[in-house]
C-alpha positions as CSV (number, residue, x, y, z in Angstrom):
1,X,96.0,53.8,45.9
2,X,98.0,54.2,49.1
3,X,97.6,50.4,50.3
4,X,98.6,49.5,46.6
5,X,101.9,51.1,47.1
6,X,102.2,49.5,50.4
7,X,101.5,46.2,49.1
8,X,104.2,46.7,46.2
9,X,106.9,48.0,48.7
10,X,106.3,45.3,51.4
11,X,106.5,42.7,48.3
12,X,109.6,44.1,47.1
13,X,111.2,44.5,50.5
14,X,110.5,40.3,50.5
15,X,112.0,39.7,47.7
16,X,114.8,41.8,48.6
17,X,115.1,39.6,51.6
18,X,115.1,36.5,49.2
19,X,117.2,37.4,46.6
20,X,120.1,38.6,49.8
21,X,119.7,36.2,51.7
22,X,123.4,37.2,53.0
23,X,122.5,41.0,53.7
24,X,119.3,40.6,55.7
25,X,121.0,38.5,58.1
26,X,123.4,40.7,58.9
27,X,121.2,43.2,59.6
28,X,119.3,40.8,61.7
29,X,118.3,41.3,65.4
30,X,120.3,39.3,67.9
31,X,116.6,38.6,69.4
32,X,115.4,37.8,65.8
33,X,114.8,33.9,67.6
34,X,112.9,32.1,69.9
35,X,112.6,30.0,72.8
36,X,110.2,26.7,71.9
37,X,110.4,25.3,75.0
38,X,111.8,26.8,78.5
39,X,111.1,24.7,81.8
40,X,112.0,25.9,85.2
41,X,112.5,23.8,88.3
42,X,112.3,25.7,91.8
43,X,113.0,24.3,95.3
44,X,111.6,26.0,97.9
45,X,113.4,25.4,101.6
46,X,114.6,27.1,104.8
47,X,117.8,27.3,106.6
48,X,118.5,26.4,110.0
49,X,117.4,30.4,110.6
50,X,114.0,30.3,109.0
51,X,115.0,32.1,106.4
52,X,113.7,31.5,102.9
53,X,116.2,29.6,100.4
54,X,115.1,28.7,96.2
55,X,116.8,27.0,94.3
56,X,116.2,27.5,90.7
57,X,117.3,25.1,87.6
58,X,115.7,26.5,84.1
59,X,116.5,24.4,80.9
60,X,115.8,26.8,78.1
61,X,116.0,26.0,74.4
62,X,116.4,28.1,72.0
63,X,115.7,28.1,67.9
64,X,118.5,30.4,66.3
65,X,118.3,31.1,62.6
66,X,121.1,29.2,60.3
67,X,123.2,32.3,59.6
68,X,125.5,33.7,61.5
69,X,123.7,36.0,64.0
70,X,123.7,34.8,67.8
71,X,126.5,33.5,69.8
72,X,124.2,32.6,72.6
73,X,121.8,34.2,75.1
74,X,121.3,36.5,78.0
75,X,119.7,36.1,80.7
76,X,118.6,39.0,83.1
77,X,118.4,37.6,86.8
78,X,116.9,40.3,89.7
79,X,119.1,40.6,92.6
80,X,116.8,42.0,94.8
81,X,113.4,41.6,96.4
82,X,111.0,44.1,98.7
83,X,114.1,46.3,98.9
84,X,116.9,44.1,99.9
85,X,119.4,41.6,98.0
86,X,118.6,37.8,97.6
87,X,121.9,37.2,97.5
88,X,121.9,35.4,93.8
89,X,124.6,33.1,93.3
90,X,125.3,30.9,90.3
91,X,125.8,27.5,90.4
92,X,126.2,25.9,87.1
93,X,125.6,26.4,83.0
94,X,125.7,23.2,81.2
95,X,123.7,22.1,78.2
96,X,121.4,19.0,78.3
97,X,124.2,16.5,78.9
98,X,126.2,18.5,81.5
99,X,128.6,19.8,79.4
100,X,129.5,23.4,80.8
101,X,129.3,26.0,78.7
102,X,131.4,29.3,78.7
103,X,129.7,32.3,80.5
104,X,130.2,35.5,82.4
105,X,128.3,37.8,84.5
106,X,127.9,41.5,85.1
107,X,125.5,44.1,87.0
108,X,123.2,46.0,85.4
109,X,120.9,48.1,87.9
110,X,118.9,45.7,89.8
111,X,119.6,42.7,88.2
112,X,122.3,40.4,87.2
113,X,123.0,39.4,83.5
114,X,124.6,36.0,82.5
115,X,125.7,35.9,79.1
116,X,126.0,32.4,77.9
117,X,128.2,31.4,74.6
118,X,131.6,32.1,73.0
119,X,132.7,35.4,70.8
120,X,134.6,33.1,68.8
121,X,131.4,31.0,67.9
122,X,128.1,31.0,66.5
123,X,125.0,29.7,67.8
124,X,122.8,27.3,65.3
125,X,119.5,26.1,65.4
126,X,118.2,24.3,68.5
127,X,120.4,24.9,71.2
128,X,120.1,24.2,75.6
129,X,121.0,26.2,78.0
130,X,120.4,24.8,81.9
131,X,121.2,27.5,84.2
132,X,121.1,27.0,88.0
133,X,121.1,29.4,90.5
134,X,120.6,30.2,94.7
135,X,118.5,32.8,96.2
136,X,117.9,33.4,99.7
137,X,114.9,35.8,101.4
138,X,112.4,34.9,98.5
139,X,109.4,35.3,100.5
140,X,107.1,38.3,102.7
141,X,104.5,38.8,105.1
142,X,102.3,40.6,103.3
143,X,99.7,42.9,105.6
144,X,96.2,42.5,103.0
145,X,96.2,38.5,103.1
146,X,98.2,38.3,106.9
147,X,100.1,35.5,105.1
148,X,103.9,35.1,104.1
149,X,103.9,34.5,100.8
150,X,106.3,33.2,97.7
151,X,104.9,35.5,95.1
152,X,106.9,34.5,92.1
153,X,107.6,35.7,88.1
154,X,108.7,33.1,86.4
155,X,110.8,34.0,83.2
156,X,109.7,37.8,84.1
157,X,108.3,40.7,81.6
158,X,111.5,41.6,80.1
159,X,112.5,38.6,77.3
160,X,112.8,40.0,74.5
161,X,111.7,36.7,72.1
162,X,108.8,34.7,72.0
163,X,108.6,31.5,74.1
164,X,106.5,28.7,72.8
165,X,106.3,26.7,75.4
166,X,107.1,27.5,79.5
167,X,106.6,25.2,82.1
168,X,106.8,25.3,85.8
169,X,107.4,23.0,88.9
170,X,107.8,24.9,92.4
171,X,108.6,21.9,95.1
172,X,108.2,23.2,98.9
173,X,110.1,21.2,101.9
174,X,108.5,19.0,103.2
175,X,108.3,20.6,106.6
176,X,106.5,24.0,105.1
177,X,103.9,21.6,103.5
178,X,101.9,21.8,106.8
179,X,102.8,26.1,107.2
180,X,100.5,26.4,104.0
181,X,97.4,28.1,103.5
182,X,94.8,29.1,100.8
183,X,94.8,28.2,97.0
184,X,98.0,28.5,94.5
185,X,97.0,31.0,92.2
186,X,98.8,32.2,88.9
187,X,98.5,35.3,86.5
188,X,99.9,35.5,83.0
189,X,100.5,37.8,80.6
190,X,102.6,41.5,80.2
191,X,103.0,43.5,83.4
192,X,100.2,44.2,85.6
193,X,98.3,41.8,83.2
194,X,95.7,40.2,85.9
195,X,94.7,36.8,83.5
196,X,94.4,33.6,84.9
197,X,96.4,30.6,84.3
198,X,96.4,27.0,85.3
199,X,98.2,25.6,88.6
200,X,97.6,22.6,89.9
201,X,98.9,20.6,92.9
202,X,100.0,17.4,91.6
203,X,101.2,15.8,94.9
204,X,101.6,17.4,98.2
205,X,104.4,20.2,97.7
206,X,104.4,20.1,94.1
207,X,103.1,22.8,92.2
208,X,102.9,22.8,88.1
209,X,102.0,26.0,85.9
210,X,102.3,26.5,82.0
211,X,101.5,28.7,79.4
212,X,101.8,28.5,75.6
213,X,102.3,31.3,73.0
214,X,103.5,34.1,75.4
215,X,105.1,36.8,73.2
216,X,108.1,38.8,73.9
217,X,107.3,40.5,77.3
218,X,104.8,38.7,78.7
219,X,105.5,36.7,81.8
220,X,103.8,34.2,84.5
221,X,103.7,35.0,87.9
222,X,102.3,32.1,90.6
223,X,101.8,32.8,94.5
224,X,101.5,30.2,97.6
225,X,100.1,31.1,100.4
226,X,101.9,30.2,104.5
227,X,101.1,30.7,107.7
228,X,102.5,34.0,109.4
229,X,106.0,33.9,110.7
230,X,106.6,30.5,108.7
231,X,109.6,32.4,107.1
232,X,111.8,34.3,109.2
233,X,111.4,37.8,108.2
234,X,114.5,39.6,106.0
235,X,117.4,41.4,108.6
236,X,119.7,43.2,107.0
237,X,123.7,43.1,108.5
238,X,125.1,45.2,110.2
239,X,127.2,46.1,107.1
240,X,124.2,46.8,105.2
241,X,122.9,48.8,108.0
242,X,125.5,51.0,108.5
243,X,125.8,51.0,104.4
244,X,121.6,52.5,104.7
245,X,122.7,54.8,107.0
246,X,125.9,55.8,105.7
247,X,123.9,56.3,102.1
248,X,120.8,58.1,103.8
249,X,123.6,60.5,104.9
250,X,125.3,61.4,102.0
251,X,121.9,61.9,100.5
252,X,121.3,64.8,103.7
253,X,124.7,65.8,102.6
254,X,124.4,66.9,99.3
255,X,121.8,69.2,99.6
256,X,124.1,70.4,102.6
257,X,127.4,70.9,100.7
258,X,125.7,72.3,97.9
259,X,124.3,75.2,99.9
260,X,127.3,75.5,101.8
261,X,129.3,75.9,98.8
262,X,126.9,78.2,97.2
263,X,127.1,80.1,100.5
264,X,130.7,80.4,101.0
265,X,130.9,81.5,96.8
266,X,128.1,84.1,97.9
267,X,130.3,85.6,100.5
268,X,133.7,85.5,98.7
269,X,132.1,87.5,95.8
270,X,130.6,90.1,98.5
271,X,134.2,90.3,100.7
272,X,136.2,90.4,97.1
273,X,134.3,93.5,96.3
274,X,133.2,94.6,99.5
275,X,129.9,94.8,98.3
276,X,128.4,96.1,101.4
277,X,130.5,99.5,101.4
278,X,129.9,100.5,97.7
279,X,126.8,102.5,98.2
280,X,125.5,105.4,97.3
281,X,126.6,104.5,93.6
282,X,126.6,108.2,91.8
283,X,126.5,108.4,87.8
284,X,130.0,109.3,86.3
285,X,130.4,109.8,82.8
286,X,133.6,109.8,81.6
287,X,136.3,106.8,82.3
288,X,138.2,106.6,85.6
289,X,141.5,108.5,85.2
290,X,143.4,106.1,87.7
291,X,142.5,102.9,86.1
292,X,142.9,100.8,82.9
293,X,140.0,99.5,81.2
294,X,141.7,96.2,82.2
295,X,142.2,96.7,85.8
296,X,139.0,98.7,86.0
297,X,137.7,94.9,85.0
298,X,138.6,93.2,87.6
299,X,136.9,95.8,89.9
300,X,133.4,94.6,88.8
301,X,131.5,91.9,87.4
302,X,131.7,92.5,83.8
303,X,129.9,90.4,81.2
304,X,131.4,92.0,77.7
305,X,134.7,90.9,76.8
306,X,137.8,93.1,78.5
307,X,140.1,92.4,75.5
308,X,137.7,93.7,72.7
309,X,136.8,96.8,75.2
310,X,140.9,97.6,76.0
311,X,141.5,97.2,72.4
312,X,138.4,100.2,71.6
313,X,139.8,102.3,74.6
314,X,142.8,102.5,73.0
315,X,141.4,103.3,69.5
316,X,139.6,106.4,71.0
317,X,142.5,107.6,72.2
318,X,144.2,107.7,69.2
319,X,146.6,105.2,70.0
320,X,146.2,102.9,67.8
321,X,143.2,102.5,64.9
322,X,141.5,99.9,63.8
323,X,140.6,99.1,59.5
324,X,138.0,97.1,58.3
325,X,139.7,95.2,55.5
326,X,137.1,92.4,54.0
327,X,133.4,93.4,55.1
328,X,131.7,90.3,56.9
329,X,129.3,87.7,54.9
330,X,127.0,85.1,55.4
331,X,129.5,82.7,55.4
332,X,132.5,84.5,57.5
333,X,133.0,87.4,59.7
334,X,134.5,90.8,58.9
335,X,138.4,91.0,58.7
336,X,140.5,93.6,60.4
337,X,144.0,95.2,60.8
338,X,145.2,97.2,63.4
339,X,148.1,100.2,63.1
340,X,149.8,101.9,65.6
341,X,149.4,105.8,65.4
342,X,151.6,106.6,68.5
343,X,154.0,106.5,70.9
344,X,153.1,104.1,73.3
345,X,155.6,104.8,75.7
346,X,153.0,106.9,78.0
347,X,150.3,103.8,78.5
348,X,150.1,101.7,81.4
349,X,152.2,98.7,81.9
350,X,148.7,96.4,80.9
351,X,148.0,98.6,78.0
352,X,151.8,98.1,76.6
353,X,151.6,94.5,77.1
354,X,149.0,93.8,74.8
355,X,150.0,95.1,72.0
356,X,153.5,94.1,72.7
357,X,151.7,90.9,72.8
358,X,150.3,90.6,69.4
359,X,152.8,92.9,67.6
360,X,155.0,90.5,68.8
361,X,157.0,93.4,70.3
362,X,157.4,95.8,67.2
363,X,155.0,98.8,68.1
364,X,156.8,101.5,66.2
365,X,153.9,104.0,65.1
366,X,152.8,102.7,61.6
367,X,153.3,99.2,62.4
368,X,150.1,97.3,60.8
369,X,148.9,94.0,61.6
370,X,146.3,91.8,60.2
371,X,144.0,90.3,63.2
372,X,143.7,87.0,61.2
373,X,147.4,86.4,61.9
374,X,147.0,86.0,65.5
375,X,144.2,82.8,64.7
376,X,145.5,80.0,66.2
377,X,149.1,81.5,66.5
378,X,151.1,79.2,69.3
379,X,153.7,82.0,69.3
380,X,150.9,84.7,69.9
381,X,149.2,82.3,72.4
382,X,152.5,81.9,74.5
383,X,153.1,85.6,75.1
384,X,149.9,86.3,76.6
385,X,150.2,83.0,79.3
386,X,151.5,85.1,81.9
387,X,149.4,87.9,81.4
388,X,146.4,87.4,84.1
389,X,149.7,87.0,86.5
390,X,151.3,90.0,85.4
391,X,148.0,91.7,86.0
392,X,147.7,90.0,89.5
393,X,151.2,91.7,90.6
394,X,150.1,94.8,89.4
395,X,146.8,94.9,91.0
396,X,148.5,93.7,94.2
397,X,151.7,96.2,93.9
398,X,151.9,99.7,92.3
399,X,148.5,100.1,91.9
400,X,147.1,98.9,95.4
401,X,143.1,97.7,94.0
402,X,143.8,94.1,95.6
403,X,145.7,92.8,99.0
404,X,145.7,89.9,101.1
405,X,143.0,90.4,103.8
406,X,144.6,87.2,106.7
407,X,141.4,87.4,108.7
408,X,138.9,86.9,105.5
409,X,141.6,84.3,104.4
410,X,141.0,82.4,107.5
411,X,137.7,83.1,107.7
412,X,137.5,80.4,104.5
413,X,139.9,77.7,105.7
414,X,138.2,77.2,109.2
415,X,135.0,76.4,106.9
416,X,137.1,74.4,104.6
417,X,138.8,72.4,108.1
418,X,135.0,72.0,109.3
419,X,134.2,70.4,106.1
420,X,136.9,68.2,105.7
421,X,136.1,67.1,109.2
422,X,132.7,66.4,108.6
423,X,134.0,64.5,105.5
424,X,136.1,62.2,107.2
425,X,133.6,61.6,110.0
426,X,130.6,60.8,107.5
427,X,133.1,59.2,104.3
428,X,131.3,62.2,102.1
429,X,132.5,63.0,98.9
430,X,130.6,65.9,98.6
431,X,132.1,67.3,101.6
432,X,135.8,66.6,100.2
433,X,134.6,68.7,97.3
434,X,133.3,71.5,99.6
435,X,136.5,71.6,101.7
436,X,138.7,71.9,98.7
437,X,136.4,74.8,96.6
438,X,136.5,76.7,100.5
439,X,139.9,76.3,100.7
440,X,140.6,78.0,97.4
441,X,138.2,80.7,98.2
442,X,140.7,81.3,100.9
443,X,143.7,80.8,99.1
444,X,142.9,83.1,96.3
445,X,140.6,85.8,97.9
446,X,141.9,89.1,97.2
447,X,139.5,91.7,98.6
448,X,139.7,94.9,97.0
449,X,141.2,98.0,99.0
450,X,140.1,100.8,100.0
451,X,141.6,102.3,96.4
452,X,140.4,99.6,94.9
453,X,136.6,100.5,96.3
454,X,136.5,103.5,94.7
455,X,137.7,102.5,91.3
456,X,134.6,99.9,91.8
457,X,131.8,102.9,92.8
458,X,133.5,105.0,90.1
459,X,133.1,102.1,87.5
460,X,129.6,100.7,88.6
461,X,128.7,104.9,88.2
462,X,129.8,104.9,84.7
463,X,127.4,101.9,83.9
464,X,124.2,103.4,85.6
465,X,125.0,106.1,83.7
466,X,125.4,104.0,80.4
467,X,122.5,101.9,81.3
468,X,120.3,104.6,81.6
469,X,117.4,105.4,79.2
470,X,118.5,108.7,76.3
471,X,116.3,111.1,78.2
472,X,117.8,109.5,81.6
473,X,121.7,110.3,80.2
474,X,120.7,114.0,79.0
475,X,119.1,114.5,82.6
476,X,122.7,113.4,83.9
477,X,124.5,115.3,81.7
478,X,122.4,118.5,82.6
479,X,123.1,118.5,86.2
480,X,125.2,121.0,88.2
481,X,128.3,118.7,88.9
482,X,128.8,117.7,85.2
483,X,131.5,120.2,84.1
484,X,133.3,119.0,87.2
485,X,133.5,115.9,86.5
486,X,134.1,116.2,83.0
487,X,136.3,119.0,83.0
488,X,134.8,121.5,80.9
489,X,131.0,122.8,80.3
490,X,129.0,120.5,77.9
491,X,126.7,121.5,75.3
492,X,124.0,119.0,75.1
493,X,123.1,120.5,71.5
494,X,126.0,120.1,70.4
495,X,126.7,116.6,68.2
496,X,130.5,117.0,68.3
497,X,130.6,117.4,72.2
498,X,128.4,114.5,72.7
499,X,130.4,112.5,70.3
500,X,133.4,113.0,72.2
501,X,131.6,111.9,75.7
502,X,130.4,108.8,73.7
503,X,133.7,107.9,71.8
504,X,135.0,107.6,75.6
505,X,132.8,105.5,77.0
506,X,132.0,103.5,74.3
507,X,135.1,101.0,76.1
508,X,132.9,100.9,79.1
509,X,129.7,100.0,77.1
510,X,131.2,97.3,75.7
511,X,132.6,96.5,79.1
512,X,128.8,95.8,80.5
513,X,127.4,94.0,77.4
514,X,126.3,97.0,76.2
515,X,128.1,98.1,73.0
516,X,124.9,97.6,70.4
517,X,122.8,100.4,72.2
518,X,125.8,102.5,72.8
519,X,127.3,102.4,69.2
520,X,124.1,103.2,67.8
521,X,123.7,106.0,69.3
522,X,127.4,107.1,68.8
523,X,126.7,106.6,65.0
524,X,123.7,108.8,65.4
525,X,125.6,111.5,66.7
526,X,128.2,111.0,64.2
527,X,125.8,111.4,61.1
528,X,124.4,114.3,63.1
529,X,127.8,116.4,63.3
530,X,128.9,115.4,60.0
531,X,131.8,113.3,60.7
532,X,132.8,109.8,60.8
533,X,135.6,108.3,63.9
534,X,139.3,109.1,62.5
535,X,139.9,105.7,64.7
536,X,137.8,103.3,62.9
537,X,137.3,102.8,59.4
538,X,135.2,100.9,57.6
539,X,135.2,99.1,54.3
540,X,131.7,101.3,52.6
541,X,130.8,104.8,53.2
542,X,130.6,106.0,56.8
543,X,126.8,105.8,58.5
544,X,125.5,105.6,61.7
545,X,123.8,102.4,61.3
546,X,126.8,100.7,59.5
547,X,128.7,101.5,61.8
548,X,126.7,100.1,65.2
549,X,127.1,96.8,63.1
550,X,130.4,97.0,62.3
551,X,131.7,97.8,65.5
552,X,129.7,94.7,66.5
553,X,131.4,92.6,64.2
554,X,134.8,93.7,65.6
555,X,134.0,92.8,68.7
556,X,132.9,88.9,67.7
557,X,136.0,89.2,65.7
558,X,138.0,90.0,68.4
559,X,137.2,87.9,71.3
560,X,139.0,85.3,69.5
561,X,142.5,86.7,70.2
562,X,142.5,88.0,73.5
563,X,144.8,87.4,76.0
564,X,143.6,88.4,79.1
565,X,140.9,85.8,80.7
566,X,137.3,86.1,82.4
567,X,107.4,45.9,94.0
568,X,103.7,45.1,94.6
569,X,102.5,46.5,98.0
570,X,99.7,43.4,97.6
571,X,100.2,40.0,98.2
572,X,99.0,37.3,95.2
573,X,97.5,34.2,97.4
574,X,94.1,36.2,97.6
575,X,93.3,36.1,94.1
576,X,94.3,39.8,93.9
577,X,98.1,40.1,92.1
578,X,99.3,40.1,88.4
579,X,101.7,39.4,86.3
580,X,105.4,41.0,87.0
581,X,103.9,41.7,90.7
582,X,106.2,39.4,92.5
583,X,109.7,39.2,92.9
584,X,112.4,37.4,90.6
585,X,111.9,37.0,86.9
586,X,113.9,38.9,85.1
587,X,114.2,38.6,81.2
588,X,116.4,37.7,78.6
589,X,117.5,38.0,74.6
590,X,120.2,37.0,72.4
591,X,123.6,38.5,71.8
């Protein structure tokens, strides 16, 4: 039953093509043709060096349909040979009676493509195309037969069409006729194919091959045999010397200026934050009291979002509060507003700014506004440009975490001055790009001071201690220090206590990446002391679990508005090559 419908929809796809004629042409291949007959004509000679020059005329005629589909051909000429360039130049493209037609070249990889036609015109029919072209260093010694050989692919593996007919005449000078040795021997078929074909010596020099029926891929490849050192061997200029050492370095470079980039980034991070001095790291569990969540920030390596965190610092502090107005849905995320519940007079300067920011300056306590107001607000967006350099002056003035360290500075930009030197020297790229990123690293470093190293311990102390397991935290919490550092004795019974301790690092928890666990287990305690946050409120009746998720939700919501950043090896006269094994070739289609 399955072959019946195939039958039916192959017949009705025929008819289709029948009955629009029109359509199916259009959606025609350009290699929907082919080639009935394609004859090539090579001349094989040396120059006054020894080195091996072939000429090569091939008269290909192609059968195009009748509508309008090809404006000529392509065809794809190799450029190189055993590793080096043969130097291909064109000499003419005519049809059959020397009339030139219009064609251009480009490069594509290893191989040179003449297109042959005119945009303007269509192609009809049986149409000619002679091409003639000059190569130069066709030939090799190869070690297996101890011969130099001409080890040839005709039209090459990569036409796209079928070719009826292919014929081929390879002429030797008449002063290598004498240089050769063994038989001619040619191999047809796609590549690697290692069939047979006929070649024949029809006079001495003269060499003719054919094949009929080769379908699209499928190639002949012929090889004659010479004497050793017939052909002088291939010597690259000096300009391609130099070129193969000059790209044999930059290939040593890259690895180099990759590590030493990596290297260099490696130690700014560890003299920005002076990682070597910030051991022991001791577990603290309540917020910093000299530092922002902002500006604690940029003392670490955070990897939760410092706006959404600021923003739930100053909820639980009663500053502001933030209202769940629409609950999120499958389709869209939960909406919120934001009020102001006090003076804000007494926060930091960082603090102030952003809700100056997206209050757009009026902060008076009851002021209420919608978060969705600030999506893709230009005025919004152009009040919080100069934030990160508002922050920078801070960091660097009144509060002393960052300063300008010359000696690390110039520690950078003699690296960088190395680099560029060795760029010059060697014409590397890469090691432009290292001198510039090492020059930055010295331009911007700004290694924390010795106030700023203890905000960092005091900060990465808060996050052991929120990383830690439940039983871990309660451990912590139960230790002899903890009323000092908190500032009163803690009852670890008590839910209300513990949702205080929570409510205040919560910021922090979401500082690290952290804020799923740590709400949780906030809304635990919550449900446990029978209360709900007085900072938060939600859109359904207050429970733990709802609100872990919604406080998750405010943070996706939020991170939208902040303001604040973070060739064969073998020879083929021994009877041992195949098709595609030899050099030229090439291939070829429509356009």
């Amino acid at each position: 039953m399955k072959r019946f419908y195939g039958v039916v929809l192959a017949a009705l796809l025929v008819v289709t093509g029948v009955l629009l004629p029109g359509t199916a042409s259009a959606q025609g291949s350009v290699d929907s043709f082919r080639i009935t007959t394609y004859d090539i004509q090579y001349e094989l000679s040396r120059d006054s060096e020894g080195h091996s020059v072939l000429k090569t005329k091939e008269t290909i005629t192609a059968d195009f349909p009748l509508s309008d589909q090809n404006h000529g051909i392509e065809r794809a000429i190799p450029t190189s040979y055993d590793g080096h360039s043969t130097h291909v130049s064109i000499d003419s493209v005519t049809d059959l009676e020397g009339q030139a037609w219009n064609y251009t070249t480009r490069s594509e990889g290893d191989a040179m493509i003449v297109r042959i036609g005119d945009a303007a015109t269509y192609a009809h029919g049986l149409t000619t195309y002679v091409i003639e072209y000059t190569q130069r260093d066709v030939t090799r010694f190869f070690q297996n037969t101890n011969r130099d050989e001409w080890y040839w692919d005709t039209n090459g593996t990569e036409w796209q069409v079928p070719i009826e007919e292919l014929s081929i005449t390879a002429r030797i000078d008449d002063a290598l006729i004498t240089a050769r040795e063994g038989e001619p021997y040619c191999y047809t078929g796609a590549q690697n194919a290692t069939n047979s074909c006929a070649i024949t010596e029809e006079e001495p020099g003269v060499y003719k091959a054919w094949a009929n029926d080769l379908s699209a891929g499928e190639n002949v490849t012929f090889s004659l045999g010479f004497k050793s050192q017939t052909f002088t061997a291939y010597q690259a200029s000096l300009f391609e010397r130099l070129l193969g050492y000059w790209l044999l370095l930059q290939i040593l470079m890259v690895p180099f200026g990759v590590i030493l980039i990596i290297t260099m980034g490696v130690l700014f991070y560890r003299r920005m934050y002076r990682t070597k001095e910030q051991d022991p790291i001791v577990a603290e569990y309540i917020p910093p009291k000299d530092a922002s969540v902002v500006v604690s920030a940029q003392t670490v390596a955070v990897s939760g979002q410092t706006f959404t965190a600021q923003l739930i610092d100053l909820a639980v502090r009663r500053y502001i509060a933030i209202i769940e107005t629409a609950p999120a849905s499958t389709w869209k995320t939960a909406e919120y507003t934001i009020e102001i519940k006090a003076d804000l007079s007494t926060l930091r300067e960082e603090e102030r700014e952003i809700l100056t920011d997206m209050f757009d300056g009026s902060v008076e306590v009851g002021s209420q506004l919608p978060l969705k107001t600030l999506r893709n607000n230009m005025s919004y967006h152009s009040r919080t440009l100069d934030n990160d350099s508002k922050l920078k002056k801070l960091l660097e003035g009144i509060y002393g975490i960052r300063a300008k360290d010359p000696r690390v500075s110039k520690f950078f930009y003699r690296w960088a001055i190395i680099c560029l030197v060795l760029g010059v020297l060697t014409l590397s790229f890469v090691m432009g790009i290292a001198a510039f990123i090492i020059w930055m690293f010295g331009l911007t470093i700004r290694p924390l001071t010795d106030k700023g190293l203890v905000v960092r311990r005091y900060v990465l102390g808060l996050d052991r201690y929120i990383k830690a397991s439940e039983v871990e935290r309660l451990k912590f919490l139960q230790a002899p220090d903890t009323a000092e550092k908190i500032g009163y004795t803690l009852n670890t019974n008590e839910p209300g206590e513990l949702v205080k301790l929570y409510e205040r690092t919560l910021p922090y928890a979401i500082l690290f990446g952290r804020e799923q666990q740590w709400a949780k287990q906030l809304g635990e305690f919550y449900s446990r002391a029978n209360t709900s946050p007085d900072w938060y409120g939600g859109s359904a009746a207050f429970n733990g679990a709802i609100f872990a998720a919604s406080l998750h939700s405010f943070s996706t919501a939020a991170v939208s508005y902040g303001g604040i950043s973070s060739s064969s090896s073998s020879g083929g006269s021994s009877g041992g090559g195949f098709s595609g094994g030899g050099g030229g070739g090439g291939g070829g289609g429509g356009w």
